[in-house]
N, C-alpha and C positions, 0 to 999 in steps of 0.2 A: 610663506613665500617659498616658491621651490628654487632650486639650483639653478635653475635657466635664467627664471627671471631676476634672481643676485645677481648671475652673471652680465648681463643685459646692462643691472645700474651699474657695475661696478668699471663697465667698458673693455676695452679690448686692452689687455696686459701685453701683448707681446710687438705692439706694433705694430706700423704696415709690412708688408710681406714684398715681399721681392719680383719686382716685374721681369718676368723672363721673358716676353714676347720679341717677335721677329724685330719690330722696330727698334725697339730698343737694345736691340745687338748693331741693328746695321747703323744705329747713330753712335754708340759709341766706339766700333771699330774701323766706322766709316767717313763719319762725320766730322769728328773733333781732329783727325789725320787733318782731312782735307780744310776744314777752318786754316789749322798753324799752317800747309802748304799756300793755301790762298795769302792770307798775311806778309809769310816772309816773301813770297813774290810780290806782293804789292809795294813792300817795303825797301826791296833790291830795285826794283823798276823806279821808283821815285827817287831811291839815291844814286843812280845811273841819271836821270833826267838832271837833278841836278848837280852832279858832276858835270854836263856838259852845258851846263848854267842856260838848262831848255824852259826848266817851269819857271826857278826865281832868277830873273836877271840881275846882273849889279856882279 
C-alpha cells in the first residue's frame, strides 16, 4: 500500500480549513452588527409601544 492511499483511509488529520472567502467576511463583519442593531431596535420600539399602553392595553 503506498503513502497516498494510507493516507486516504487514515482521513483528513488536520481538519477543515478556514473559509476565507468574500461572503463570509461580509457576514461576519456585516451581518451579526446588523442582526443585534435590528433586535435592540425592535426591542426599544416594543417597550415604547408599550409604555404608551399601544400594543397591551389594561
Amino acid at each position: 500500500m503506498s503513502d497516498e492511499e494510507q493516507n486516504e483511509l487514515e482521513g483528513n488529520e488536520e481538519g477543515p480549513g478556514i473559509n476565507g472567502d468574500l461572503a463570509s467576511w461580509l457576514y461576519v463583519l456585516g451581518g451579526i452588527p446588523m442582526m443585534i442593531i435590528f433586535f435592540v431596535g425592535l426591542f426599544t420600539l416594543v417597550g415604547a409601544c408599550d409604555a404608551q399602553n399601544v400594543m397591551i392595553p389594561g
